[in-house]
C-alpha positions in Angstrom: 37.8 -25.6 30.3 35.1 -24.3 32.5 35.1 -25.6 36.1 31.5 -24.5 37.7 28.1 -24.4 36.2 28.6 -20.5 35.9 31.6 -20.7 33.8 29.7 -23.0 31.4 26.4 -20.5 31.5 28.9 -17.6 30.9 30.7 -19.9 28.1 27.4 -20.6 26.4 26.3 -17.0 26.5 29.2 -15.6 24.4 28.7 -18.9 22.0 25.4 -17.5 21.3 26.6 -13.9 21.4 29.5 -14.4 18.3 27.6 -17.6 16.9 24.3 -16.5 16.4 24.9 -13.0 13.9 27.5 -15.5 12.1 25.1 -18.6 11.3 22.2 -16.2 10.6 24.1 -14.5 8.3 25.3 -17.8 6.5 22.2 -19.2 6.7 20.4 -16.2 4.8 23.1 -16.8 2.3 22.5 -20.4 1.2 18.3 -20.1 1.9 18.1 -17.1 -0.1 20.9 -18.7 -3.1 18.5 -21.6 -2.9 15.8 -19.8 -4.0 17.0 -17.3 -6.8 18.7 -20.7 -8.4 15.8 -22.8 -8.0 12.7 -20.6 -8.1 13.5 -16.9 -8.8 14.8 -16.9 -12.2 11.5 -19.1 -13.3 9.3 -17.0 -11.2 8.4 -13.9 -12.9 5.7 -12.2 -14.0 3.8 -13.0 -17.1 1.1 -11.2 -19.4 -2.3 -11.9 -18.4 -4.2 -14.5 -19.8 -7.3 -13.7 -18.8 -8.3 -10.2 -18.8 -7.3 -7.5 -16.8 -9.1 -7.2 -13.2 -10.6 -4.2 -11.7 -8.3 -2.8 -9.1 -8.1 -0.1 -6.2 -5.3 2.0 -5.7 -5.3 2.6 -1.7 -3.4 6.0 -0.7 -2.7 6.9 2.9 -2.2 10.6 3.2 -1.7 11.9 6.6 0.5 15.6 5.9 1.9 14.8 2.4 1.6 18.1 0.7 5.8 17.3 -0.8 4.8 14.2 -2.2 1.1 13.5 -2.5 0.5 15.2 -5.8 3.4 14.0 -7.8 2.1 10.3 -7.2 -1.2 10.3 -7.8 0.0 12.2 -11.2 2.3 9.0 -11.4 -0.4 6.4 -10.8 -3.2 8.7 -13.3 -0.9 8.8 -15.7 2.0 6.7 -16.1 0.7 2.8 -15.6 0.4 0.5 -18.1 -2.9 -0.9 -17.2 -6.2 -0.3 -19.4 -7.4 3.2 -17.2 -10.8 1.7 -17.0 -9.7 -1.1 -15.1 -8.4 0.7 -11.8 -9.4 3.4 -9.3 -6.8 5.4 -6.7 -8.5 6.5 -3.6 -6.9 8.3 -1.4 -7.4 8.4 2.2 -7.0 11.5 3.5 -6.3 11.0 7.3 -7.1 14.0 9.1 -4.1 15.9 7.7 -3.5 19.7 8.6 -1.1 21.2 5.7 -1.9 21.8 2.3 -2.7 18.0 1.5 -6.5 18.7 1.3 -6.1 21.6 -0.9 -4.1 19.7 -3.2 -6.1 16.5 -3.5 -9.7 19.2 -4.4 -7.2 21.1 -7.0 -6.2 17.1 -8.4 -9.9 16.2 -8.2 -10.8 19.2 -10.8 -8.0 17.5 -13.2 -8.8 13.7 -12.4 -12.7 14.0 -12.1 -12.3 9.6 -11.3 -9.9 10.4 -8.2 -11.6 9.7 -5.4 -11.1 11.0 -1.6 -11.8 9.7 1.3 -11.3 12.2 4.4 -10.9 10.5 7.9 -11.5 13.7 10.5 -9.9 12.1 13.3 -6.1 11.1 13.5 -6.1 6.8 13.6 -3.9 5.8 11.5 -3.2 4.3 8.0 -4.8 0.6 8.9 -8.2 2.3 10.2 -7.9 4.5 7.1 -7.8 1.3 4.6 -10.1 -0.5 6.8 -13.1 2.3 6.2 -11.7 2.8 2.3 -12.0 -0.8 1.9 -16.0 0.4 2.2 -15.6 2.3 -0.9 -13.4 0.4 -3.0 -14.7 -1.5 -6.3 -11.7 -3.8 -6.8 -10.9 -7.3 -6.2 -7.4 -6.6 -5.6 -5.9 -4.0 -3.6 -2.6 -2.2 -4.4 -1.5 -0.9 -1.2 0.5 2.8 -2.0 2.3 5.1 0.1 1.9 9.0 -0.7 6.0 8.6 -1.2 6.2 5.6 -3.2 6.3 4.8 -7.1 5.9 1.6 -8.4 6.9 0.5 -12.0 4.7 1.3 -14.8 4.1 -2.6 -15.5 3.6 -3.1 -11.8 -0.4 -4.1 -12.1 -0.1 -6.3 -14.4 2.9 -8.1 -13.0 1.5 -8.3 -9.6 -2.0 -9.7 -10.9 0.1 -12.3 -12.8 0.6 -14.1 -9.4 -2.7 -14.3 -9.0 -3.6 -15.9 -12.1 -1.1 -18.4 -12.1 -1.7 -22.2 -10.9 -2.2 -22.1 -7.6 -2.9 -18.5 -7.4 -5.8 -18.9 -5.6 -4.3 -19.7 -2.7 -2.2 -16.7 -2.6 -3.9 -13.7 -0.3 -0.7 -11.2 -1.2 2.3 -10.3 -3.0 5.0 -7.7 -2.3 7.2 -6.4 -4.3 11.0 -5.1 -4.0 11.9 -1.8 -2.3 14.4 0.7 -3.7 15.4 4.4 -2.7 14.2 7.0 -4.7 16.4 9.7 -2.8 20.3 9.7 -2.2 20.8 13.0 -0.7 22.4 12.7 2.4 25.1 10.1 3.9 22.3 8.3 5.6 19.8 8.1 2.9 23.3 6.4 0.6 23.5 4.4 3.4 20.5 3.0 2.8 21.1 1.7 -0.3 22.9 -1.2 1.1 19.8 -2.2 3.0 16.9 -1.6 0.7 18.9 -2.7 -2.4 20.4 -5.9 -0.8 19.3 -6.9 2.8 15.9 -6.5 2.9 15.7 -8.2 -0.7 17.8 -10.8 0.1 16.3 -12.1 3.7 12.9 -12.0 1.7 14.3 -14.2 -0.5 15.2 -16.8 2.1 12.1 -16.7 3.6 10.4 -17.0 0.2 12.8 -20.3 0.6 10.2 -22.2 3.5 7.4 -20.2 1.8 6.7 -17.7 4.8 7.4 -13.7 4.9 7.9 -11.9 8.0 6.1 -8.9 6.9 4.8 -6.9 3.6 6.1 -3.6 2.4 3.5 -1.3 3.5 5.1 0.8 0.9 3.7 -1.7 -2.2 2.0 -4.7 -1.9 -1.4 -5.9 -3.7 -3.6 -7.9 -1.8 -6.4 -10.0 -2.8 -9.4 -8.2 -1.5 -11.1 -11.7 -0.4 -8.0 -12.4 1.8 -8.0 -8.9 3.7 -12.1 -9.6 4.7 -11.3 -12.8 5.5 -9.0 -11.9 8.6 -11.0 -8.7 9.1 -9.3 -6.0 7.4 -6.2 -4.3 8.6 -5.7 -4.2 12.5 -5.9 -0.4 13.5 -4.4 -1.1 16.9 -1.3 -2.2 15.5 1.6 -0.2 15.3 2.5 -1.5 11.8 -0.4 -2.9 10.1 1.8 -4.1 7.4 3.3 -6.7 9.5 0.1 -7.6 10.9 -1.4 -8.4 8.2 1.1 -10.6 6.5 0.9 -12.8 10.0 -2.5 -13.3 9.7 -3.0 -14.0 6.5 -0.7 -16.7 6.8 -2.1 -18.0 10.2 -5.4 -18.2 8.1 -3.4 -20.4 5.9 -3.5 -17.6 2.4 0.0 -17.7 0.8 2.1 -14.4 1.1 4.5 -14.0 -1.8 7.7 -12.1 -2.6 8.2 -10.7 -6.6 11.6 -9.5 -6.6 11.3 -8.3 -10.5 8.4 -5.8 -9.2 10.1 -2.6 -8.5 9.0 0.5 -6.3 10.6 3.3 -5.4 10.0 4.8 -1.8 11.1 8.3 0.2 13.9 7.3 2.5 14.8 8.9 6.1 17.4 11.4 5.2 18.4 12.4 8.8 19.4 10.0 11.3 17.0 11.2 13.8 14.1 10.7 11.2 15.7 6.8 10.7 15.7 6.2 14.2 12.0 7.4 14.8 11.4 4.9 11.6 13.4 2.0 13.1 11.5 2.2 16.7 8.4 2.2 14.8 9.7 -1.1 12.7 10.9 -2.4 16.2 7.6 -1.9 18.0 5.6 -3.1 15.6 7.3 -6.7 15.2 7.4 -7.0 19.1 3.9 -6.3 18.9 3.3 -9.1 16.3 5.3 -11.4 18.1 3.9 -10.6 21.3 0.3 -10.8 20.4 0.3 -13.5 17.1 2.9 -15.6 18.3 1.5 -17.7 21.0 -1.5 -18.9 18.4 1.0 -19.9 15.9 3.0 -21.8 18.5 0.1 -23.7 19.5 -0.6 -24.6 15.8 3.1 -25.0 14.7 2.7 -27.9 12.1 -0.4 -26.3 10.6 1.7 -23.4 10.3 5.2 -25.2 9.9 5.8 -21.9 7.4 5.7 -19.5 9.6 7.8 -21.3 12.5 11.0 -20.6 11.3 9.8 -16.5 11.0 8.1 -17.0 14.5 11.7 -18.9 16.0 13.9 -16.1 14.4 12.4 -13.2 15.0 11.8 -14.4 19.0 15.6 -15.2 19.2 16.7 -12.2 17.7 14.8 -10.2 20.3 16.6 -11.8 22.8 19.6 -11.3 21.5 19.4 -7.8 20.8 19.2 -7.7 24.9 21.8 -10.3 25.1 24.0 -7.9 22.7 23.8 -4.6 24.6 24.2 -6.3 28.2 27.4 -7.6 26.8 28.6 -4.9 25.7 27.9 -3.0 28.4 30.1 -5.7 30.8 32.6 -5.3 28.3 33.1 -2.0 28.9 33.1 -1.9 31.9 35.5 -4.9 32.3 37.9 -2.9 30.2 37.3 0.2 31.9 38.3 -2.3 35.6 41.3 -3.8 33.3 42.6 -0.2 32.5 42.8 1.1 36.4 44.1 -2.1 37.6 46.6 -2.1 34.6 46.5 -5.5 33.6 47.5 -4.7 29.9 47.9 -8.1 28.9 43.9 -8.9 29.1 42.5 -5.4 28.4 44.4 -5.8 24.8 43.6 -9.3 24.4 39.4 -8.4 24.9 39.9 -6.2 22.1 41.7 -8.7 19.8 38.7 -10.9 20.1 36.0 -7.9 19.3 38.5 -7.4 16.6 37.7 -10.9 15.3 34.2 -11.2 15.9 33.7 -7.8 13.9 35.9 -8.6 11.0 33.9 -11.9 10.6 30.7 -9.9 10.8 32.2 -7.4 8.0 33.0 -10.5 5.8 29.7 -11.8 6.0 27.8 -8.6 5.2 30.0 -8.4 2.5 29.2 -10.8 1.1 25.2 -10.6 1.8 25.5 -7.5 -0.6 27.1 -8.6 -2.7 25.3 -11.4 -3.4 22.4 -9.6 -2.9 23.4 -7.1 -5.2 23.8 -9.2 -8.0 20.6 -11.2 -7.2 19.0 -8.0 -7.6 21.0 -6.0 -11.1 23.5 -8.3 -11.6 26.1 -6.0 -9.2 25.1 -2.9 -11.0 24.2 -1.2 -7.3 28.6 -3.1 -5.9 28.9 0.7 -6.3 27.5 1.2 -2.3 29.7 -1.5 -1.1 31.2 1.9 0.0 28.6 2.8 2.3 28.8 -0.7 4.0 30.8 -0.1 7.0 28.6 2.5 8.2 25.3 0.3 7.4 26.8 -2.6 9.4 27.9 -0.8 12.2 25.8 1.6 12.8 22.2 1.1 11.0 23.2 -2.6 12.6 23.1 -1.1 16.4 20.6 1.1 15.4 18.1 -1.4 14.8 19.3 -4.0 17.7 18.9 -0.8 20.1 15.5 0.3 19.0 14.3 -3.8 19.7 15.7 -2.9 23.2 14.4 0.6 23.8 11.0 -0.4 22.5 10.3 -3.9 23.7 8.8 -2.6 27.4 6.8 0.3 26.0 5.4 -2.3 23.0 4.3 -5.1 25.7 2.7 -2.6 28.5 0.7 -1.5 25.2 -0.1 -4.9 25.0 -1.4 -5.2 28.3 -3.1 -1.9 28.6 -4.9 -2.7 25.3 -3.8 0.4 23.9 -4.1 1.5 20.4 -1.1 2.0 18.8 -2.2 3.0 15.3 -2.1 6.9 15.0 0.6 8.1 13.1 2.7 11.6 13.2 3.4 13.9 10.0 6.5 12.2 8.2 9.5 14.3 6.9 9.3 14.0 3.5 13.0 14.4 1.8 13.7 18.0 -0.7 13.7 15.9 -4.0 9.9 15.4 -3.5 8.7 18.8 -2.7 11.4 20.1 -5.7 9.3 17.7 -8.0 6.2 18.9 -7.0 7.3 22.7 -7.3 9.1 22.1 -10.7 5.5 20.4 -12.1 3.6 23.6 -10.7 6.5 25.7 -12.1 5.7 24.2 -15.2 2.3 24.8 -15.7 2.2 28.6 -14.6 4.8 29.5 -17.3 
């Protein structure tokens, strides 16, 4: 038993070290069984019963020549929505390869496509903010220039609108897949797109908050985005932002599971990392920022607590994880010189046990996932689990860490963090785009 205050502050420190990965795993388990037994399977989309709204098709473009005229062929082309009842703008954010050129050549073809070109760099929320002048819809389908959604998508998202209580409900975001598998990592991501991601959505869909909407895909009701002023350009993730403030303003953010989309993945594990930091820094943001006002409003917004108490905690833990380990290894590395065998093999038993439990848990997240999702048609990348959970894991606990500083002096210095960098775009989208040109020249 502990003797001194210490021992007990140490003692309580691992507790929350092995304790906390182990009930938050559990308890996205039962929240998110909860609501595909008791919601989910009564809670998809149906026809529309009263006509089909106009809707705009927002497309950030900043340096998408591999990807950016394959889907707005995709959108033209392949929904099943009347064509008179949506536009796709596309907001052309001052981009410097051939994405210009290829949006005037798709403008000759689609004569309704319109363009909107920003000449200064600022990023994809004070892109949608000036589109937002231009577009004629009601309802807003946010649409990356990598990113395919179903062909019923439309309709099925405007269904949640309709429905009882639908106008209440200021967004709805549907479920992220990969489109590429080309590389270990992008495999590897299969486990987290297909399953994680799908699955901690679903528990939060439990207490009727979301953490954040898919950038990637979500429809928004055009009312809701005016009435927290648009999307915040000095955000580092706008999709993130917006999700907290619609919800602060008390509009209901919903999760569709049965929508599909398919999305570019980071192939490389530099181009994951870059992504990750970017994720990172914009929840820290978020948290940093948003989280105070929620806080002082917590039973107004008794929703969003539970997002608000997580999200905090796992911050700290991320810190909590990386100081650890970093005493651990230098405990061992003080255990090996001194040769005392006896504890420097008994440390590792313990990690041994605190990662197997962690192994059996995400196990059994995706699987469950995975069956929530296709009925366990995706078990197949259970064999690209152990390198999710141990490395995509620390990957994403590290960039909290790494970024956390940087996020709050931007914070501080009121600096905008909007602008974005060109993306690397995986070789499956620019060998679509050169097999459709291909095409039409023979």
């Amino acid at each position: 038993m502990p003797s001194t205050g210490m021992d007990w502050f140490v003692q309580l420190l691992i507790f929350v070290l092995i304790a906390y990965p182990i009930v938050g795993g559990l308890a996205f388990l039962v929240s998110s069984f909860y609501y595909h037994v008791f919601s989910e399977r009564h809670d998809r989309p149906r026809y529309l019963e009263h006509g089909e709204p106009f809707v705009t098709i927002l497309v950030p473009a900043h340096n998408e020549e591999a990807s950016i005229e394959s889907t707005v062929r995709y959108l033209e082309t392949m929904l099943n929505y009347p064509a008179d009842r949506y536009e796709i703008i596309v907001v052309d954010d001052a981009s410097t390869d051939r994405t210009p050129e290829i949006l005037t050549a798709l403008q000759a073809e689609y004569p309704d496509l319109r363009v909107v070109t920003i000449v200064k760099n600022r990023g994809k929320a004070h892109g949608f903010n000036v589109a937002l002048a231009f577009a004629r819809g009601d309802f807003l389908l946010s649409n990356d220039a990598d990113t395919r959604p179903n062909p019923d998508a439309l309709w099925q998202y405007l269904s949640y609108f309709e429905r009882e209580g639908g106008q209440n409900v200021g967004a709805v975001t549907g479920n992220m897949l990969a489109a590429n598998r080309t590389t270990l990592t992008a495999e590897a991501q299969q486990n987290e797109l297909n399953s994680i991601i799908g699955l901690i959505k679903r528990s939060q869909m439990s207490y009727g908050g979301l953490f954040a909407f898919s950038g990637a895909n979500t429809m928004y009701r055009r009312q809701a985005v005016l009435d927290v002023g648009g999307w915040h350009a000095e955000q580092p993730t706008e999709d993130i932002a917006i999700a907290w403030d619609m919800q602060a303003m008390g509009w209901r953010a919903l999760f569709a599971p049965h929508i599909r989309f398919f999305l570019d993945v980071p192939e490389q594990t530099r181009s994951l990392v870059k992504q990750r930091r970017r994720w990172s820094s914009g929840g820290i943001y978020v948290l940093v920022t948003k989280g105070p006002a929620l806080l002082r409003h917590a039973v107004e917004r008794w929703r969003m607590m539970p997002i608000v108490l997580d999200y905090s905690f796992s911050v700290f833990w991320s810190f909590l994880y990386w100081i650890s380990m970093a005493l651990f290894l230098l405990t061992q590395l003080l255990m090996a010189v001194t040769q005392d065998w006896e504890r420097f093999w008994h440390n590792w038993y313990m990690v041994g046990i605190f990662v197997s439990l962690q192994m059996v848990i995400g196990l059994v997240q995706l699987s469950a996932a995975s069956y929530y999702n296709d009925r366990g048609r995706t078990l197949k990348y259970l064999l690209f689990a152990p390198a999710y959970m141990l490395v995509y894991w620390m990957v994403n606990t590290w960039t909290v860490v790494l970024e956390f500083v940087p996020t709050v002096r931007k914070v501080w210095e009121r600096r905008d963090g909007g602008s974005w960098k060109s993306p690397e775009r995986s070789d499956s989208l620019q060998g679509t785009r050169d097999a459709h040109q291909g095409k039409e020249s023979s």
